[in-house]
LOMARLUM-540551 format. One line per 5 residues: their letters; for each residue x, y, z of C-alpha. Coordinates in pm, 1 decimal, m for minus. Example, Ala and Ser with C-alpha at 12.3 -4.5 7.8 and 13.67 -1.06 7.14 Angstrom:
2
as) 1230.0:m450.0:780.0 | 1367.0:m106.0:714.0
END
This chain:
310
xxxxx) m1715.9:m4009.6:2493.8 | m1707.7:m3725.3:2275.8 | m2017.8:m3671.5:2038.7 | m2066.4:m3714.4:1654.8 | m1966.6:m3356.0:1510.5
xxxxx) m1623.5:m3370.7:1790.7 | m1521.9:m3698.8:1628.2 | m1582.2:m3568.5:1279.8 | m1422.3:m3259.7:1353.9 | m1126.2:m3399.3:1498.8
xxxxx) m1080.1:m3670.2:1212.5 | m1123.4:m3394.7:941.0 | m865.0:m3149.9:1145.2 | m619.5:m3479.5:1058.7 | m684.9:m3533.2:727.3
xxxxx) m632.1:m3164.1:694.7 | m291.7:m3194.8:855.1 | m179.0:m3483.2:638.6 | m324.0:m3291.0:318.2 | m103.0:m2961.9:416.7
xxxxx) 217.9:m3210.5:493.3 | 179.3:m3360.7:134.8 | 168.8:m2966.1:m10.2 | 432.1:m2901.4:200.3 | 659.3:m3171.3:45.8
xxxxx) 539.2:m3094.3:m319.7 | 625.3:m2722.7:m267.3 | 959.5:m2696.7:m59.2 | 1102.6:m2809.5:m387.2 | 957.7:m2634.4:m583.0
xxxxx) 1003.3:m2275.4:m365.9 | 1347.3:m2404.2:m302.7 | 1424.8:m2352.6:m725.4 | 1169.6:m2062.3:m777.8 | 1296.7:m1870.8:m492.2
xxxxx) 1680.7:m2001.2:m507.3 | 1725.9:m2048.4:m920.5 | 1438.9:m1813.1:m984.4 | 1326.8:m2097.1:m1239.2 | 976.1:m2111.2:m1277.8
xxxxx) 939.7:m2506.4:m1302.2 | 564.2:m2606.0:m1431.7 | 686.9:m2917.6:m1453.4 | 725.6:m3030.2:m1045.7 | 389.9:m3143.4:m1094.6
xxxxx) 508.8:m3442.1:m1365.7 | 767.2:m3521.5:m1088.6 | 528.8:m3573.7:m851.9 | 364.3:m3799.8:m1060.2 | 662.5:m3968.9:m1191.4
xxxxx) 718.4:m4022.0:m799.5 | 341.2:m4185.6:m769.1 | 414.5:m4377.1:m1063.8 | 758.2:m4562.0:m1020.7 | 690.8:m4624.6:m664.7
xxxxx) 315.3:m4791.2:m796.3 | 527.1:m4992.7:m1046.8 | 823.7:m5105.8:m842.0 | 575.9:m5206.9:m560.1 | 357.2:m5422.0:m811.1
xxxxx) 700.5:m5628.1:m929.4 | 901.2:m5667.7:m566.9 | 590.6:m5651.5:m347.7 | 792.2:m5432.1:m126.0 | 664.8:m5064.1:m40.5
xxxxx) 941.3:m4935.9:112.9 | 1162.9:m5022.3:m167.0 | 951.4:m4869.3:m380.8 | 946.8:m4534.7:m191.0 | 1328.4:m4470.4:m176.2
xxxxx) 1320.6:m4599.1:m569.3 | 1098.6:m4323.2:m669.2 | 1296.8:m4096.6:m471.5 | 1611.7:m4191.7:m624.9 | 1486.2:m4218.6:m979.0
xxxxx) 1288.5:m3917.3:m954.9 | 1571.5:m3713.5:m829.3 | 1804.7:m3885.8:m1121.1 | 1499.4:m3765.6:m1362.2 | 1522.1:m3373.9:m1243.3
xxxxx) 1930.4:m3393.8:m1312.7 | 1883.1:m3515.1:m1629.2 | 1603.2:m3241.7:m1676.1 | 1851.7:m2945.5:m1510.6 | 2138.4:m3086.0:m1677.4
xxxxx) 2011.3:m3102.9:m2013.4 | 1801.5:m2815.4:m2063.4 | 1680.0:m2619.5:m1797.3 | 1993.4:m2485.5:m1706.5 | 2018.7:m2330.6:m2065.1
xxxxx) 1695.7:m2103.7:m1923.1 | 1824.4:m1935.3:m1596.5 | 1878.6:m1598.8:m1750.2 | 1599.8:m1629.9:m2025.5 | 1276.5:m1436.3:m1933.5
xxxxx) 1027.3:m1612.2:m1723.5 | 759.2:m1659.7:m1977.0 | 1023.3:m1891.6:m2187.9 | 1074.7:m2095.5:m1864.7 | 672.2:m2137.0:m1870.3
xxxxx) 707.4:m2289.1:m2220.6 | 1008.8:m2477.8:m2175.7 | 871.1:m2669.3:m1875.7 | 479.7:m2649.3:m1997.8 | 667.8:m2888.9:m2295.9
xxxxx) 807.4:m3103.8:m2008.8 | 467.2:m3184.8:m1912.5 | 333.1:m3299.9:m2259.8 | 635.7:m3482.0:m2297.7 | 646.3:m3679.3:m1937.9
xxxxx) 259.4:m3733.3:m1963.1 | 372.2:m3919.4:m2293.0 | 663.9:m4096.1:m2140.3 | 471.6:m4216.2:m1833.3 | 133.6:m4299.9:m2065.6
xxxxx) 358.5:m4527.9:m2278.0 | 580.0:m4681.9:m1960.9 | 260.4:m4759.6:m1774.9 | m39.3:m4725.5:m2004.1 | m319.3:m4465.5:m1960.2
xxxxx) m568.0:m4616.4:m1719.8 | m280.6:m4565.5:m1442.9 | m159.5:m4808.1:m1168.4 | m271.1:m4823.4:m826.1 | m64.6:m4910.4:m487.9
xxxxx) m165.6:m5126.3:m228.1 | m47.9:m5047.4:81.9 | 184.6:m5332.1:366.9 | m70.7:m5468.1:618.0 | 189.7:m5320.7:863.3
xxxxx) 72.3:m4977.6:743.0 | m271.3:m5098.4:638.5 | m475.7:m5041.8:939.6 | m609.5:m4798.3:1186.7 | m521.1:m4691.4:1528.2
xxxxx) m757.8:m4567.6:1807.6 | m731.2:m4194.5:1940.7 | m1079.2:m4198.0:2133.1 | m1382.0:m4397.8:2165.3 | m1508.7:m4385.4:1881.7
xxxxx) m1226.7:m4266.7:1640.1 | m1014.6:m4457.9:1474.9 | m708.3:m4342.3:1223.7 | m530.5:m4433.8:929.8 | m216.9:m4547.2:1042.3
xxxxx) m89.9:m4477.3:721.3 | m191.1:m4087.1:712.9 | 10.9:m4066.3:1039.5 | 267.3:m4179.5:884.2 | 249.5:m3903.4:584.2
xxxxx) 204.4:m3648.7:858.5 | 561.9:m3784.4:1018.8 | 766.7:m3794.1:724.3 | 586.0:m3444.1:597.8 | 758.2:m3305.4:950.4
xxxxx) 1081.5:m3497.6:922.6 | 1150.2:m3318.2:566.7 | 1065.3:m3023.0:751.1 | 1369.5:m3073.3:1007.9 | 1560.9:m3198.7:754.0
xxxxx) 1577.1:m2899.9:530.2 | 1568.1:m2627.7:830.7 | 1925.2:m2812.3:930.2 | 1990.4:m2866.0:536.7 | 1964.8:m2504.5:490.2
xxxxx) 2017.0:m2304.3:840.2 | 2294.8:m2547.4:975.4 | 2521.1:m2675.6:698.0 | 2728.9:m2511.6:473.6 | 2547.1:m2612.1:180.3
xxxxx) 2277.8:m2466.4:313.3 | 2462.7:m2132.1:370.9 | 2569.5:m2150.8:17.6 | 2210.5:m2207.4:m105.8 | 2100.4:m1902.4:56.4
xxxxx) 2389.3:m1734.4:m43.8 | 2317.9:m1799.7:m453.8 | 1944.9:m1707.6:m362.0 | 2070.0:m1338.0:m210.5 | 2368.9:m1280.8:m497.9
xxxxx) 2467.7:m1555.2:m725.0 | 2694.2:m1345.7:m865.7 | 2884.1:m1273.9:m563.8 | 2893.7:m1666.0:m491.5 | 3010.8:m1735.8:m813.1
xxxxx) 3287.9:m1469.7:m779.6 | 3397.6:m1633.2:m454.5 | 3482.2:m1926.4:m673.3 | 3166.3:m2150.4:m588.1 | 3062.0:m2356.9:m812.5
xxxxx) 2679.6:m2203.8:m876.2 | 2605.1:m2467.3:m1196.6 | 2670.8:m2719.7:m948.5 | 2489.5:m2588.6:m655.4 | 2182.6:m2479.1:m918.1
xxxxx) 2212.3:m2927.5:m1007.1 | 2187.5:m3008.1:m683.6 | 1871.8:m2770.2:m551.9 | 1667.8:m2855.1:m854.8 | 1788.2:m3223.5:m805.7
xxxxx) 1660.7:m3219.6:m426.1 | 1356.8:m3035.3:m555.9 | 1225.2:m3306.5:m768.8 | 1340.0:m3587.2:m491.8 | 1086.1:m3424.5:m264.3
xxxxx) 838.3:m3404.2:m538.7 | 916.3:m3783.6:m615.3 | 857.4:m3895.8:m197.0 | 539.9:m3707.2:m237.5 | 440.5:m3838.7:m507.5
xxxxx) 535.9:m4218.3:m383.2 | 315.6:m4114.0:m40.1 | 24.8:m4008.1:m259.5 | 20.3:m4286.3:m457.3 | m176.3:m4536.4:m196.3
xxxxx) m438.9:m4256.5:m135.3 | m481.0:m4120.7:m482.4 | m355.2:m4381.3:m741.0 | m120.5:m4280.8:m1012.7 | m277.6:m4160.6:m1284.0
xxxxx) m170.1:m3974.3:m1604.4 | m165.8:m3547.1:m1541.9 | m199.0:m3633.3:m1162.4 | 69.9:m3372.5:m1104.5 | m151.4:m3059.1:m1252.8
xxxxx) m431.0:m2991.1:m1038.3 | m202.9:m3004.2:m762.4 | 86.6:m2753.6:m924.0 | m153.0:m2497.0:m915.4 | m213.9:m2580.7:m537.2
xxxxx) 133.5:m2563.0:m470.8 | 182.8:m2235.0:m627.8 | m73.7:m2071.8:m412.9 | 119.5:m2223.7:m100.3 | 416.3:m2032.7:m274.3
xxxxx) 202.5:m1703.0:m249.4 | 76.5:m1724.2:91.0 | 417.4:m1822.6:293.8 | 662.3:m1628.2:21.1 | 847.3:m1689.2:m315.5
xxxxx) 1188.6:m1861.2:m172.8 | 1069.4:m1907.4:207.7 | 1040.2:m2246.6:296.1 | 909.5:m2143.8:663.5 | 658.4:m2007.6:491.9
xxxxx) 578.5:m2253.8:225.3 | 562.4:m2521.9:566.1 | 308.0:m2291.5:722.9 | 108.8:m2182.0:433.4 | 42.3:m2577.6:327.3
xxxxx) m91.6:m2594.8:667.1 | m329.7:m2291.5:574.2 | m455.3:m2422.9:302.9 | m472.6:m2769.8:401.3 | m722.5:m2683.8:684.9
xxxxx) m928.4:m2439.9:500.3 | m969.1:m2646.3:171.5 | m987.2:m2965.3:378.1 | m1285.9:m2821.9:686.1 | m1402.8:m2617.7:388.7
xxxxx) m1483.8:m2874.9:157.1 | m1647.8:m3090.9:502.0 | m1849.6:m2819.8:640.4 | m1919.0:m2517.0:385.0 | m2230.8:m2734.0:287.8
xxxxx) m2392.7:m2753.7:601.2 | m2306.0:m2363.6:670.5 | m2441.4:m2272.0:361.2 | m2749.1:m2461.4:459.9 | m2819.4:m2307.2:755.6
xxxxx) m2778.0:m1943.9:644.5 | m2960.1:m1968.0:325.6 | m3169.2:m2284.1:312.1 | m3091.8:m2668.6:183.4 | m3154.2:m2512.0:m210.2
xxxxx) m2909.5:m2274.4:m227.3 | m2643.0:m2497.4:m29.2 | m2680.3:m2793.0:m313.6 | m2634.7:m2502.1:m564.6 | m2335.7:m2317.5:m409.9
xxxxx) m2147.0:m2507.4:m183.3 | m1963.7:m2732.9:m384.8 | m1844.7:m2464.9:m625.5 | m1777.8:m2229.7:m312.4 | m1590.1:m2490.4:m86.2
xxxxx) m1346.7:m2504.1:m364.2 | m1309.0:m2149.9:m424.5 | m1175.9:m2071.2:m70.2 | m789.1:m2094.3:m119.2 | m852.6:m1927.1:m449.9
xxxxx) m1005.2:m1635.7:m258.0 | m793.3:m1643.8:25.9 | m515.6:m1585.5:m213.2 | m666.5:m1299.7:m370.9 | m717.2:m1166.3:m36.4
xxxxx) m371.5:m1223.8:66.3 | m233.1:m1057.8:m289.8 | m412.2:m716.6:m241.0 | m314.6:m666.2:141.7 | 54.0:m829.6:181.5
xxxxx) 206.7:m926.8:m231.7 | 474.3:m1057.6:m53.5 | 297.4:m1293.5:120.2 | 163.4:m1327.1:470.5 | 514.6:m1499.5:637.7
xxxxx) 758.3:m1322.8:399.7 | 973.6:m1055.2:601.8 | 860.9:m739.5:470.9 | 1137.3:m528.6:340.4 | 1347.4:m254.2:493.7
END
C-alpha cells in the first residue's frame, strides 16, 4: 500500500490535471478569437460564468444535469452571436485598447444581467448521484468520479478541435483567415461569417466550462474574472493563436499552481523555519504562474510551444 505523502501526491497530481483541462476549455476559445480574429475578448470570462449560471438554473427547475449542460452550451454560444453580431464585429480593425473597453463594458453589463436573472448571492449545482461518488485507484485513494469526468470531456474538446481545425475544411479556412484574412476574403469566403462562427464556438466552450465548474465552484456573480486573467497567462505560455499550445500550457499551470499551492508551505518550512512559511507561502504559492510567466516573457515572447519564426 503506498504511504501518506504517495497518496496525497498522486490525488493532488489529479486535481491538477482536471484544473489544467478546465483552463484548457476556458482558453481554446478564447486563443481561437485572439489568435484567429485578433479580438481581444475580456469578456470570455462573463461567458464562462453565464455557462455556470444557466446550467445551475436549468438544473434547479428540470432536475436534470445533463440537460442543463448542453443548455448552457447552446445558450451560451447563442449569447456570444448575439455579442459578435451586434457589436464586436464593429471592433475588428479598431485598435486593441478600444476592444479592452468595449468588452471590459460587456462585463459590467453581464454581471448586471446575470445579478438581476439570478440574484447576487449566486446559485449552486448539485451534482446526479450517478456522478456523485468516488471511485477507487489504490488502497487507500479514492476519486471524484465527477473530476474524471471533467478530465474526459477537457480531452475530448481537445480531439475535437485538432480534427475541427487540422482535418476539416472549416478548419483549413480558420487557419487560413488567421494567416491572411484578406486573401480569404478575396477568394470569395465569407470571413464575417467564419469570424460568427469562431467567436460563437469560443463562447460555447467557455459556456461547457463554465456548466463543469459550476458543481465544484458554484456560480457566483464576477466568477469569470479571476480566472480570465488565468487564461491569458495560458495564452502566453503555449502562444497567441496556438491551441497545441494553449492545451499544454493549461497543463503547466495547472500542476504548478495546483502542487504549488499543496506543497510550497511545507517547502518553505523546511528551508526557512515554520515562521517564515505562515508568512510567505500563501502569498508565494500564488505567485508561481505569475513568475513563471515573467520568466517565460524575457527568454521566449512568443511563448514556450509557439514555432519560432524563420
Amino acid at each position: 500500500m503506498p504511504d501518506t505523502a504517495t497518496l496525497l501526491f498522486l490525488e493532488q497530481s489529479l486535481n491538477a490535471l482536471q484544473f489544467g483541462m478546465m483552463l484548457f476549455m476556458i482558453t481554446a476559445g478564447l486563443t481561437l478569437v485572439f489568435g484567429i480574429m485578433d479580438l481581444v475578448n475580456l469578456a470570455h470570462g462573463s461567458q464562462f460564468m453565464f455557462g455556470a449560471f444557466i446550467a445551475a438554473w436549468v438544473a434547479g427547475e428540470t432536475g436534470n444535469f445533463y440537460l442543463a449542460v448542453v443548455v448552457a452550451i447552446v445558450l451560451t454560444m447563442a449569447l456570444g452571436f448575439l455579442m459578435e453580431v451586434t457589436v464586436l464585429r464593429h471592433f475588428y480593425k479598431r485598435h486593441h485598447l478600444d476592444q479592452v473597453l468595449v468588452t471590459f463594458g460587456f462585463i459590467l453589463i453581464l454581471n448586471e444581467v446575470a445579478r438581476a436573472l439570478w440574484g447576487a448571492q449566486g446559485l449552486s449545482l448539485a451534482l446526479p448521484d450517478a456522478l456523485n461518488r468516488s471511485v477507487p485507484l489504490l488502497p487507500g485513494l479514492d476519486y471524484s468520479l465527477y473530476r474524471f469526468v471533467f478530465i474526459v470531456c477537457g480531452i475530448v474538446v481537445s480531439i475535437f478541435l485538432y480534427v475541427l481545425i487540422v482535418k476539416t475544411r472549416v478548419g483549413m479556412l480558420i487557419r487560413a483567415g488567421a494567416s491572411d484574412r484578406d486573401m480569404v476574403r478575396g477568394l470569395g469566403v465569407n470571413i464575417g461569417l467564419l469570424f460568427t462562427f469562431v467567436f460563437g464556438l469560443g463562447a460555447a466552450l467557455a459556456g461547457l466550462s463554465g456548466a463543469l465548474a459550476a458543481p465544484i465552484m458554484s456560480a457566483t456573480i464576477g466568477m469569470g474574472e479571476p480566472i480570465l486573467i488565468i487564461a491569458f497567462v495560458v495564452i502566453v505560455l503555449g502562444g497567441v493563436g496556438n491551441v497545441k499550445g494553449a492545451f499544454w500550457a493549461a497543463l503547466l499551470i495547472g500542476f504548478i499552481d495546483t502542487l504549488g499551492r499543496s506543497y510550497m508551505a511545507a517547502i518553505i518550512s523546511f528551508l526557512a523555519g515554520d515562521s517564515v512559511s505562515a508568512a510567505l507561502a500563501p502569498s508565494l504559492s500564488g505567485m508561481l504562474i505569475y513568475l513563471l510567466m515573467a520568466c517565460v516573457l524575457v527568454v521566449r515572447p512568443e511563448g514556450l510551444f509557439a514555432r519560432r519564426a524563420g
